[in-house]
ROTORNU-852653 format. One record per residue (C-alpha): residue number from 1; residue in three letters; z negated, x negated, y. Coordinates in steps of 0.1 Angstrom, whole numbers, plus 5000, padded with zeros to 4 digits. Example, Ala and Ser with C-alpha at 12.3 -4.5 7.8 and 13.67 -1.06 7.14 Angstrom:
2
+-----+---------+------+------+-------+
| num | residuo |   up | east | north |
+-----+---------+------+------+-------+
|   1 |     ALA | 4922 | 4877 |  4955 |
|   2 |     SER | 4929 | 4863 |  4989 |
+-----+---------+------+------+-------+
//
This chain:
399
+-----+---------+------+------+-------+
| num | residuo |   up | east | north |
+-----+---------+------+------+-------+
|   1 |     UNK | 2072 | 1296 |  7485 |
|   2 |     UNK | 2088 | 1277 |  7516 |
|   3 |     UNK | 2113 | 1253 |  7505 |
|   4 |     UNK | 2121 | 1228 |  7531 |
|   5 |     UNK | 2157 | 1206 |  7534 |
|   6 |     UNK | 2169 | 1182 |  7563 |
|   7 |     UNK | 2208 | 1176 |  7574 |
|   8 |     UNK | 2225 | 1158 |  7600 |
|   9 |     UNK | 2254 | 1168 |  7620 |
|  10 |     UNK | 2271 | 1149 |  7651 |
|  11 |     UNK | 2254 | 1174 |  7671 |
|  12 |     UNK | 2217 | 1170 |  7662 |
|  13 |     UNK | 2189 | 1169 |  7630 |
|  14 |     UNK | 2184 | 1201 |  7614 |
|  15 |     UNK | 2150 | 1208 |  7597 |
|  16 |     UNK | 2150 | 1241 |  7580 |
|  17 |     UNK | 2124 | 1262 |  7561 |
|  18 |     UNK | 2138 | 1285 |  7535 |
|  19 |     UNK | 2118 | 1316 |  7539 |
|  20 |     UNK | 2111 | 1327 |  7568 |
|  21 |     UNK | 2132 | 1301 |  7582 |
|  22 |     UNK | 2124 | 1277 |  7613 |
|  23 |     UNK | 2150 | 1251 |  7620 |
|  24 |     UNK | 2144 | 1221 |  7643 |
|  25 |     UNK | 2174 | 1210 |  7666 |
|  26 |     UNK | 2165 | 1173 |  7677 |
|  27 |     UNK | 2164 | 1174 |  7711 |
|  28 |     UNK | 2139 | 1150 |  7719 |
|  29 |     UNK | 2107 | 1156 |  7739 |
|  30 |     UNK | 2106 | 1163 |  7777 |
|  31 |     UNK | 2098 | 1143 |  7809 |
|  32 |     UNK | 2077 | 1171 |  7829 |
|  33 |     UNK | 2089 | 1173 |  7871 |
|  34 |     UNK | 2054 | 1176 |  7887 |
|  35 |     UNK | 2072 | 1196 |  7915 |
|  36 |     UNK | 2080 | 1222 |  7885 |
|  37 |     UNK | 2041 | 1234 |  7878 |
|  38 |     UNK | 2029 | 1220 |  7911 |
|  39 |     UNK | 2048 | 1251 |  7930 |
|  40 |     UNK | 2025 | 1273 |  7940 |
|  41 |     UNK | 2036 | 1307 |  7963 |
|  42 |     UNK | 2015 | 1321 |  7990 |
|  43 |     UNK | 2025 | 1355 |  7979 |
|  44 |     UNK | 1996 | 1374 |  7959 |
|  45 |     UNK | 2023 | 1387 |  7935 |
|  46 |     UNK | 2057 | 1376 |  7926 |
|  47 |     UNK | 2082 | 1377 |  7906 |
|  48 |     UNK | 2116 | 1353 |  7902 |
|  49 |     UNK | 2144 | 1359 |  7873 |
|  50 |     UNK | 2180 | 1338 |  7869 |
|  51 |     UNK | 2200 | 1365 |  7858 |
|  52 |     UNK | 2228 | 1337 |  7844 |
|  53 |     UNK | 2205 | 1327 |  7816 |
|  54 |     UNK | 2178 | 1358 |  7821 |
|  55 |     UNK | 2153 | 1332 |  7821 |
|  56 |     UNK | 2114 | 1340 |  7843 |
|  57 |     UNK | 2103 | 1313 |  7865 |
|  58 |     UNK | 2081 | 1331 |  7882 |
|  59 |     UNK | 2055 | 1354 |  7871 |
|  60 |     UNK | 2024 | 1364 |  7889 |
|  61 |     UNK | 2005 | 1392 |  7893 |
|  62 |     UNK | 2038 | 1406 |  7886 |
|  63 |     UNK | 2029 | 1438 |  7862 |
|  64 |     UNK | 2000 | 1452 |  7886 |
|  65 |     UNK | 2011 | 1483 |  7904 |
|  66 |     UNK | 2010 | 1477 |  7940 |
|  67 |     UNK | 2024 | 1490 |  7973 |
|  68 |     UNK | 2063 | 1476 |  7975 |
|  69 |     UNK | 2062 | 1497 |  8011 |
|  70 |     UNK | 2100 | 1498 |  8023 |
|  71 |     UNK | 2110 | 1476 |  7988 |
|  72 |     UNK | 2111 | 1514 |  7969 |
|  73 |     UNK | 2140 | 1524 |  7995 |
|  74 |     UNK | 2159 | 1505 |  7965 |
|  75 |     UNK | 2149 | 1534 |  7940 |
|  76 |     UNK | 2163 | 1553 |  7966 |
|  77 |     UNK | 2198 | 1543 |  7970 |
|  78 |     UNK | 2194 | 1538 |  7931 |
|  79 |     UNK | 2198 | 1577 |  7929 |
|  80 |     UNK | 2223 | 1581 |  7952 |
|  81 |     UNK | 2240 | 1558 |  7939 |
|  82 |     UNK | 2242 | 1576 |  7904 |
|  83 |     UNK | 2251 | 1605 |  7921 |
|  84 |     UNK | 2283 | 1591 |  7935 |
|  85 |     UNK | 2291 | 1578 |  7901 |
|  86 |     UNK | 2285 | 1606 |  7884 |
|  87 |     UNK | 2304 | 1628 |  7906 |
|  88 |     UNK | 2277 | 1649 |  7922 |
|  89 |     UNK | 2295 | 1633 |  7955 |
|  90 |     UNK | 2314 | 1614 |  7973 |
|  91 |     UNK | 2311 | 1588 |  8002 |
|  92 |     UNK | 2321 | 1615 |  8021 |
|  93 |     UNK | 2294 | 1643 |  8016 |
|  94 |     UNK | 2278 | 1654 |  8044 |
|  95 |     UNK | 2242 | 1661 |  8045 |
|  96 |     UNK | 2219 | 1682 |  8063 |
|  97 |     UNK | 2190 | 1667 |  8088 |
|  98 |     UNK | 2155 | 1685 |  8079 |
|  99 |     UNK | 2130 | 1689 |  8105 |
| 100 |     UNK | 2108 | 1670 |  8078 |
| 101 |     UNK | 2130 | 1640 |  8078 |
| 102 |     UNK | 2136 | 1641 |  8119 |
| 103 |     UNK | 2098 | 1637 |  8122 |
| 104 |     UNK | 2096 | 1603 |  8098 |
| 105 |     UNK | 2081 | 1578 |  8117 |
| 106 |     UNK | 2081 | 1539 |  8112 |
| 107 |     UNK | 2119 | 1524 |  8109 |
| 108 |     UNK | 2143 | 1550 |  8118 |
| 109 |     UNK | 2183 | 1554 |  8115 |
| 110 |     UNK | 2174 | 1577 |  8146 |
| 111 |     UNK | 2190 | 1609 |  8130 |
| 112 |     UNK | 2189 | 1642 |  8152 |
| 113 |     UNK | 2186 | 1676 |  8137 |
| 114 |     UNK | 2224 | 1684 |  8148 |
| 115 |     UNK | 2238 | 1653 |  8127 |
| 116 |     UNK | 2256 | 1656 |  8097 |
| 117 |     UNK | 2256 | 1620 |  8079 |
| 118 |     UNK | 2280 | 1616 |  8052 |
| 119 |     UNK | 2266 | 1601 |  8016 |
| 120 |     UNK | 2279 | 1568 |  8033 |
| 121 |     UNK | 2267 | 1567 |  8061 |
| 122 |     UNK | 2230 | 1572 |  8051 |
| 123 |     UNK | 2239 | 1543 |  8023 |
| 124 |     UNK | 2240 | 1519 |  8051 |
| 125 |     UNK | 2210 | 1538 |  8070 |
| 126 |     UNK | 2185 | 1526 |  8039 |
| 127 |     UNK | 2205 | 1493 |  8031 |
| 128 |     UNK | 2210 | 1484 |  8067 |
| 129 |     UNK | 2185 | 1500 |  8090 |
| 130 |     UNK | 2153 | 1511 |  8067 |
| 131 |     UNK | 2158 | 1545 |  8082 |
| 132 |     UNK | 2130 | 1565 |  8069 |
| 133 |     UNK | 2142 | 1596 |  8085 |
| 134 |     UNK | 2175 | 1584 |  8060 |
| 135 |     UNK | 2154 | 1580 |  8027 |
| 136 |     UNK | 2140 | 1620 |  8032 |
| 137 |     UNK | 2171 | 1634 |  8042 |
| 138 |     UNK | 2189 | 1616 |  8012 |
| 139 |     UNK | 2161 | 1630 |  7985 |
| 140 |     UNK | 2164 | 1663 |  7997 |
| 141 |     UNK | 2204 | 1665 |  7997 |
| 142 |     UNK | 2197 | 1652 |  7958 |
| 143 |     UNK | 2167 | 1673 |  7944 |
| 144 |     UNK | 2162 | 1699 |  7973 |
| 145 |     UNK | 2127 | 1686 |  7983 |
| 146 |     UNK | 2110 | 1651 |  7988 |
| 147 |     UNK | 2083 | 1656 |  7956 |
| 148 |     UNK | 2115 | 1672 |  7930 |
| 149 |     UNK | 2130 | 1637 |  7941 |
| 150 |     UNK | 2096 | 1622 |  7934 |
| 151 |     UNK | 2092 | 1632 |  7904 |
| 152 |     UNK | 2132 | 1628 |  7893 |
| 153 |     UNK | 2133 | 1589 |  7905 |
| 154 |     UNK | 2096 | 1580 |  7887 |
| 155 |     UNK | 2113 | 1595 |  7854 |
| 156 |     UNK | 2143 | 1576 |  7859 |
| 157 |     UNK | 2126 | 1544 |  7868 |
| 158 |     UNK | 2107 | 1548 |  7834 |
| 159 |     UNK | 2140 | 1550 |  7817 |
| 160 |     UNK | 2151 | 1518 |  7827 |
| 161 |     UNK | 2116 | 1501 |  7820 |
| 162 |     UNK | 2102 | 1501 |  7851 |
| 163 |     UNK | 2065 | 1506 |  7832 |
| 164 |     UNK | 2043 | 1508 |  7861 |
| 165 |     UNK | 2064 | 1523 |  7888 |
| 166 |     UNK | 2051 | 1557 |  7902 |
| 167 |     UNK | 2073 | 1571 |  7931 |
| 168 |     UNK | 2058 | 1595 |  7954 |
| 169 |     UNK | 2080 | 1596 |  7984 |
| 170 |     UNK | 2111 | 1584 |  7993 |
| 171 |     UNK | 2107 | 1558 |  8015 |
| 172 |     UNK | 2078 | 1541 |  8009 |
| 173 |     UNK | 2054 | 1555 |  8028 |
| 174 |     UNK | 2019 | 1552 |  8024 |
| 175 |     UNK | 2003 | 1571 |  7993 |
| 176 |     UNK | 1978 | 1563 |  7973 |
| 177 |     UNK | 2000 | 1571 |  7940 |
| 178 |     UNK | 2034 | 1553 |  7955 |
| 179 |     UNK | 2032 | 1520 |  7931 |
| 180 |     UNK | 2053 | 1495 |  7917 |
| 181 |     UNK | 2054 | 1462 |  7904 |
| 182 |     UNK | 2074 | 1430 |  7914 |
| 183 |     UNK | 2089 | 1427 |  7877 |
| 184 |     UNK | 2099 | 1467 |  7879 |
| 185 |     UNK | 2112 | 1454 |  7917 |
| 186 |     UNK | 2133 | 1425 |  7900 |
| 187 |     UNK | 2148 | 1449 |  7873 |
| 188 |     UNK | 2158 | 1476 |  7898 |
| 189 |     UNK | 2173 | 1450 |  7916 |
| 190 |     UNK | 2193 | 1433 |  7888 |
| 191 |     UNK | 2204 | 1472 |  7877 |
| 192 |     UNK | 2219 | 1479 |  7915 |
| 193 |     UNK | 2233 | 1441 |  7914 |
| 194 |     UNK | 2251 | 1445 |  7877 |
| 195 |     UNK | 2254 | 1484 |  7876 |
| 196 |     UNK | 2269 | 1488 |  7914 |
| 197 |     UNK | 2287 | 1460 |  7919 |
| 198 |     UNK | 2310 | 1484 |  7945 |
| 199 |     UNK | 2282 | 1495 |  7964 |
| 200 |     UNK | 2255 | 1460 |  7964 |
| 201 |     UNK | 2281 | 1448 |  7992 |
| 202 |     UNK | 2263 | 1475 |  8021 |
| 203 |     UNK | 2231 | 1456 |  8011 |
| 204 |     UNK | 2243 | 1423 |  8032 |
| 205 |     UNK | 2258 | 1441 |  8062 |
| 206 |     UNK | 2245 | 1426 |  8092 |
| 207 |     UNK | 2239 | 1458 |  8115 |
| 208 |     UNK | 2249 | 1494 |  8123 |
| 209 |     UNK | 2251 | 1513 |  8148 |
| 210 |     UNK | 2241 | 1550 |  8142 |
| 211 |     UNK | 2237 | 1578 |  8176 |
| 212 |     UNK | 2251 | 1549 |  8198 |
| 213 |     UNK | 2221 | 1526 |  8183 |
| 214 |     UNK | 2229 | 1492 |  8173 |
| 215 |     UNK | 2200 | 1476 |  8147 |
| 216 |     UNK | 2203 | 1446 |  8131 |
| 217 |     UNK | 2197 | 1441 |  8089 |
| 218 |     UNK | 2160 | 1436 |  8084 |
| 219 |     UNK | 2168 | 1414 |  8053 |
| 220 |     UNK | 2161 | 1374 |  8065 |
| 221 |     UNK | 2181 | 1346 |  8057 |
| 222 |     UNK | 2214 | 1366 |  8059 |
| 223 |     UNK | 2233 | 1342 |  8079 |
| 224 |     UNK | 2212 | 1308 |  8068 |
| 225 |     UNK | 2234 | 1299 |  8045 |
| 226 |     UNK | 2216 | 1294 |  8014 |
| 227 |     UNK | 2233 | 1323 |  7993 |
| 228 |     UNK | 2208 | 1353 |  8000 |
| 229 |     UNK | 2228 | 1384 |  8001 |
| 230 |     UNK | 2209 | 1415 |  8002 |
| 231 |     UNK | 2184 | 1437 |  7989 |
| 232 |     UNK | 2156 | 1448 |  8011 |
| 233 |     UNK | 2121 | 1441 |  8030 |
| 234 |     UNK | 2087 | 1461 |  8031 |
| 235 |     UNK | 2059 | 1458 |  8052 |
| 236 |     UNK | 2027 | 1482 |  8055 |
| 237 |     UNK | 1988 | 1471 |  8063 |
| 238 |     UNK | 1983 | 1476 |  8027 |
| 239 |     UNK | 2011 | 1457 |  8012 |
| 240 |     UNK | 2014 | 1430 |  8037 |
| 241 |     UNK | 2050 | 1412 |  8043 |
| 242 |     UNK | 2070 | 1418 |  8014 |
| 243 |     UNK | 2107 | 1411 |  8003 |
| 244 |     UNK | 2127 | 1424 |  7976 |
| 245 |     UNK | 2159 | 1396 |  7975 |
| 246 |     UNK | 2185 | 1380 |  7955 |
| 247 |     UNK | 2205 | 1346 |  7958 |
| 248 |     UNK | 2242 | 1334 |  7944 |
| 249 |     UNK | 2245 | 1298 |  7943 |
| 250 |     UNK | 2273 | 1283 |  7923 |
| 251 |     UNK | 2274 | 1301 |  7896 |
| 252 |     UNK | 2241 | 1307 |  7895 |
| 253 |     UNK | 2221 | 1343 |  7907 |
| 254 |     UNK | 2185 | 1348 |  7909 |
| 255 |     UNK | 2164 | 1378 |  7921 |
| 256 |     UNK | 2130 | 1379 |  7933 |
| 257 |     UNK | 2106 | 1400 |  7944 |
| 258 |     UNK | 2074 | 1390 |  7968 |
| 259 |     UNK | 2045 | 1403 |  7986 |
| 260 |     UNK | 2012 | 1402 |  8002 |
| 261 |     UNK | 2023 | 1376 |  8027 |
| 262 |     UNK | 2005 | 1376 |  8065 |
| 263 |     UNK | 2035 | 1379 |  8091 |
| 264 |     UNK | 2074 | 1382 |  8091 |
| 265 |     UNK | 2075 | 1338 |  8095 |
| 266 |     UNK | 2057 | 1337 |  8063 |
| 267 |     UNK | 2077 | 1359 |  8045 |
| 268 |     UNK | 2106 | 1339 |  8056 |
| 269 |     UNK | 2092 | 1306 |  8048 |
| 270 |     UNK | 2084 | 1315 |  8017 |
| 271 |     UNK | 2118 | 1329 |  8007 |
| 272 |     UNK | 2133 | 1300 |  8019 |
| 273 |     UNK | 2108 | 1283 |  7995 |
| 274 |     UNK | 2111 | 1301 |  7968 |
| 275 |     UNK | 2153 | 1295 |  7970 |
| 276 |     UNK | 2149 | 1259 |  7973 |
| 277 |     UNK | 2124 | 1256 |  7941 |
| 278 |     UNK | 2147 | 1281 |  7918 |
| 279 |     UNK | 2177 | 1262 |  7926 |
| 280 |     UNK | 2170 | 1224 |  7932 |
| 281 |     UNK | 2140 | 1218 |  7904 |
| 282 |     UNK | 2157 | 1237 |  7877 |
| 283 |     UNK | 2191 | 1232 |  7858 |
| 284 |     UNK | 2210 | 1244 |  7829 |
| 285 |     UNK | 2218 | 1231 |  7797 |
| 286 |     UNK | 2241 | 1240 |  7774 |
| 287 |     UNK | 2234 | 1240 |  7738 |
| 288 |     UNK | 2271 | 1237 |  7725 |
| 289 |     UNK | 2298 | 1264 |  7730 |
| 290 |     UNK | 2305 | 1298 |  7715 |
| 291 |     UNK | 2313 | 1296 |  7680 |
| 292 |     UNK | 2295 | 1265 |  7674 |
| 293 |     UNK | 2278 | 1264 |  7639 |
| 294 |     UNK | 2239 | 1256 |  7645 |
| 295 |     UNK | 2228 | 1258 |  7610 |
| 296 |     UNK | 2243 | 1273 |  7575 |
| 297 |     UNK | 2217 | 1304 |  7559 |
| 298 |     UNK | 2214 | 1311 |  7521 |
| 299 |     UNK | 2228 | 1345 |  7513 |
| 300 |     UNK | 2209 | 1366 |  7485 |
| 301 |     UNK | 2233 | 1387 |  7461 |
| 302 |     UNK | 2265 | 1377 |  7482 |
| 303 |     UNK | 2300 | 1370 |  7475 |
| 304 |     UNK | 2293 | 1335 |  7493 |
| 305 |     UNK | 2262 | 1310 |  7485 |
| 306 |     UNK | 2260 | 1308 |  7523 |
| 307 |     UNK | 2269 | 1320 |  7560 |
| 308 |     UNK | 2275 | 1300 |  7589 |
| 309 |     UNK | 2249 | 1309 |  7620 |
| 310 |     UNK | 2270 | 1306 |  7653 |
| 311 |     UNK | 2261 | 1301 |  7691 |
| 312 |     UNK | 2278 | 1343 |  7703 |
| 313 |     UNK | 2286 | 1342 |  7747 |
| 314 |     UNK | 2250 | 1330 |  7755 |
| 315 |     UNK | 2246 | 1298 |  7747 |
| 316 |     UNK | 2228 | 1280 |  7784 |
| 317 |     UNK | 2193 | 1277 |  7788 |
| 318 |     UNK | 2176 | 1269 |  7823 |
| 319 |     UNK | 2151 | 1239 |  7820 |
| 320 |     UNK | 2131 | 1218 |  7849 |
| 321 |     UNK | 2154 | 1197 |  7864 |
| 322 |     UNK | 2140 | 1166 |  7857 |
| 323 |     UNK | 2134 | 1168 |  7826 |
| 324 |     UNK | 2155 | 1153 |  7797 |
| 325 |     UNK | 2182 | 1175 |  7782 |
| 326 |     UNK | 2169 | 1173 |  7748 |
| 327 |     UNK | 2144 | 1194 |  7743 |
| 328 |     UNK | 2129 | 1208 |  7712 |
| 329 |     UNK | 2146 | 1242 |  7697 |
| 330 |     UNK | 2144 | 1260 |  7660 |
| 331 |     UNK | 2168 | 1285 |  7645 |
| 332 |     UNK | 2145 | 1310 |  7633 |
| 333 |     UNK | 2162 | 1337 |  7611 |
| 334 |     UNK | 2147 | 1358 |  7579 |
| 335 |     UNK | 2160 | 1340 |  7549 |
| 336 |     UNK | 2177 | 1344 |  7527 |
| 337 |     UNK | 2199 | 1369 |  7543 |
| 338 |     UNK | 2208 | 1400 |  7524 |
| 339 |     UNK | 2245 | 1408 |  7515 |
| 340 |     UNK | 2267 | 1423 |  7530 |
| 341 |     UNK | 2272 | 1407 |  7561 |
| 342 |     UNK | 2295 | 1417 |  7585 |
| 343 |     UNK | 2311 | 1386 |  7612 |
| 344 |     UNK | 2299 | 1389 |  7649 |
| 345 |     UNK | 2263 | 1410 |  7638 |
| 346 |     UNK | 2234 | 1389 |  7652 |
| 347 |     UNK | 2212 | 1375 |  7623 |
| 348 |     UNK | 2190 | 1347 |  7639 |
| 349 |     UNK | 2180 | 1330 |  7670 |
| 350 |     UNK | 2174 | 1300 |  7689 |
| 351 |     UNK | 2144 | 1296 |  7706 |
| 352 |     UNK | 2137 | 1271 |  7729 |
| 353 |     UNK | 2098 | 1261 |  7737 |
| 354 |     UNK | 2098 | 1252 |  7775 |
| 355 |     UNK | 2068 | 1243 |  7784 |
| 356 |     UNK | 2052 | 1264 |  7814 |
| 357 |     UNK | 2082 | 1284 |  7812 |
| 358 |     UNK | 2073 | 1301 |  7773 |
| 359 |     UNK | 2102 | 1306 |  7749 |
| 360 |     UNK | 2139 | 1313 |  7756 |
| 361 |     UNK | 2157 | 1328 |  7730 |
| 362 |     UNK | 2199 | 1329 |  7726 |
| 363 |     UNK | 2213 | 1349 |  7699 |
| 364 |     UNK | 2228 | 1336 |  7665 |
| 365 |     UNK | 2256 | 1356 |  7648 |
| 366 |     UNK | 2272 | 1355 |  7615 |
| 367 |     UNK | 2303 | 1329 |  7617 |
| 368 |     UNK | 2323 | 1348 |  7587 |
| 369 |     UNK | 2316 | 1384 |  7562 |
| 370 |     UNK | 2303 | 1382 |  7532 |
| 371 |     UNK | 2305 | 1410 |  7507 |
| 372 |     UNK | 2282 | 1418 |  7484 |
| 373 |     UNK | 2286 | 1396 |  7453 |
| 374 |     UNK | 2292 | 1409 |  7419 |
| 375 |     UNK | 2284 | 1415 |  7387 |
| 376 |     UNK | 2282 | 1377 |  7374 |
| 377 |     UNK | 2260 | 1373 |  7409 |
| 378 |     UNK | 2236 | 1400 |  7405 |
| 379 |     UNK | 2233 | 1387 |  7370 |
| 380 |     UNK | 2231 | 1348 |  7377 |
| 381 |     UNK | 2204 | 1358 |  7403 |
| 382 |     UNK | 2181 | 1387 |  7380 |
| 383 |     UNK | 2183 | 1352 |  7356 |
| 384 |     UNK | 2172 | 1331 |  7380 |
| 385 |     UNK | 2142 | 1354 |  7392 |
| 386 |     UNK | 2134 | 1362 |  7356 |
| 387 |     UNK | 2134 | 1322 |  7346 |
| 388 |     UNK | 2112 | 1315 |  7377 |
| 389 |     UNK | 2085 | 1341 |  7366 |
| 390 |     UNK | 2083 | 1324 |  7333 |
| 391 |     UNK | 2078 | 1294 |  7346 |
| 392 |     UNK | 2053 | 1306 |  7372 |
| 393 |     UNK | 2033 | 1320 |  7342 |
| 394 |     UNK | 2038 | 1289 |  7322 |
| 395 |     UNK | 2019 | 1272 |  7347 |
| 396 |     UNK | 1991 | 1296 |  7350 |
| 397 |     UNK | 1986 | 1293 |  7313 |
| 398 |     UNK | 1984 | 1256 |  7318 |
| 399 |     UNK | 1958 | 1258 |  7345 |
+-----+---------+------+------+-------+
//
């Protein structure tokens, strides 16, 4: 039986259900910007994630396994990049140049057989230059040949739920089994950005020189000033101009992840779009500050009758820009909620409805412990259940 109770608060209405409970905050109804579902990319698949508020405002095509080209690279550096953390090496390992990786063609760091890069070195090779002749030495210094690499980097991609990644070479070459998807692109990239904060720096490095070579980073929009600071490009016949990027603005990041696009001005002007429409047509909104109680929850065989439901460290959503800031939300949590309860443990949500933009969700945790009650509770509560089953059979008599 749903039992249903209203209650005001200076913050908002509160509408709860008992079982199974759904709780309304009043936040109004929205005013829809047109320029928010009129945005339409020229990419054939993308992908675009705020990290601040882990909210998807762009998904398309974006879980079909396709060619990322040069975008893999970032699986690449990925393992290096454990490697160095792990202890396996340092910055300063020296590698060894195969004849296999001296015959790479496309992009090139321009290694020679003789060469000895350090772990370094070939970092900024990848990040920098899109040396393919980098990519193959690195995967052989890590798993002795290119398919052991292969074969190490797909497992590990499926570890960090990248579900339809399959790497077959290091670099991105052509292969009819070398596949990932702009989401899987979008979560490596958040991983290197989060997880190597000490190494995502050599990813926005303008150029290096390498055998007296000076190259320039392939990554656009470095010096344009809108906030773009790394990750990596791809391009092959198959999978057309592609870019694997991420933004800072304010205190805002996205990352993104594009391709399919006709020539190297496209892909820039549709970065360049893509930034604009993630930043100017959408804003947060705060839905009260951490430790703020959003509803109160019955608690079954507890010390207390009740436990407050409190907003933990997320508590900012990302909504269109024009749109009002109150917007309809629910606390949703299973009630009532089983004793004990321990402070801090998450025990509801709530979810916000955008629109367009499906449902956001922000953890709710229990404001205070509650023991488990004793014996007068237990007892109060077997009374209560054992009065309500007489009365439920009362009634059936009666009908």
């Amino acid at each position: 039986m749903q039992k249903a109770f209203t209650r005001k608060t200076t913050r908002h209405a509160v509408t709860s259900v008992a079982t199974g409970a759904v709780i309304a905050l009043g936040l109004g109804a929205p005013a829809w910007a047109q320029a928010v579902g009129g945005f339409e990319t020229r990419a054939t698949s993308a992908y675009v994630r705020d990290l601040t508020t882990g909210t998807v405002l762009m998904d398309k095509a974006a879980d079909i396994p396709l060619p990322p080209a040069s975008m893999s690279k970032l699986m690449t550096l990925l393992m290096l990049f454990e490697a160095l953390e792990d202890g396996r090496m340092t910055l300063d390992t020296t590698f060894t140049v195969s004849e296999r990786a001296h015959a790479m063609g496309g992009s090139r760091m321009f290694l020679e057989l003789r060469d000895r890069p350090t772990a370094e070195d070939l970092i900024r090779g990848i990040a920098v230059l899109s040396g393919n002749d980098a990519t193959v030495v690195v995967a052989e210094g890590l798993a002795g040949t290119e398919d052991a690499f292969a074969t190490m980097a797909t497992r590990r991609a499926r570890e960090l739920g990248m579900r339809n990644t399959t790497i077959a070479n290091a670099s991105g070459w052509p292969n009819p089994n070398h596949r990932m998807s702009k989401r899987d692109l979008g979560i490596l990239a958040q991983h290197l950005i989060e997880t190597y904060p000490q190494y995502y720096p050599y990813l926005s490095e303008r150029e290096f020189t390498w055998n007296g070579i000076t190259q320039q980073n392939r990554v656009p929009l470095l010096n344009a000033g809108v906030g773009l600071d790394g990750l990596k490009t791809g391009f092959t016949s198959e999978a057309g101009y592609s870019l694997t990027g991420s933004v800072q603005q304010a205190d805002r990041r996205i990352v993104f992840a594009f391709g399919g696009l006709d020539s190297e001005r496209a892909r820039v002007q549709e970065a360049e779009a893509i930034i604009n429409w993630a930043f100017r047509q959408f804003a947060k909104v705060s839905l009260g500050t951490p430790g703020d109680v959003m509803a109160e929850a019955p608690v079954w065989l507890g010390a207390e009758k009740t436990v407050p439901l409190v907003l933990g460290e997320s508590s900012e959503i990302l909504i269109p820009a024009l749109a009002q800031r109150d917007l309809p939300a629910k606390v949703v949590y299973d009630s009532p909620l089983p004793a004990p309860i321990v402070a801090g443990e998450v025990v509801g949500h709530v979810v916000v409805d955008v629109p367009d933009m499906g449902e956001t969700r922000l953890p709710l945790l229990a404001g205070a412990d509650v023991a488990e009650g004793g014996f007068r509770v237990r007892a109060e509560a077997s009374a209560r259940r054992l009065a309500g089953m007489v009365m439920g059979r009362a009634r059936d008599a009666m009908n």
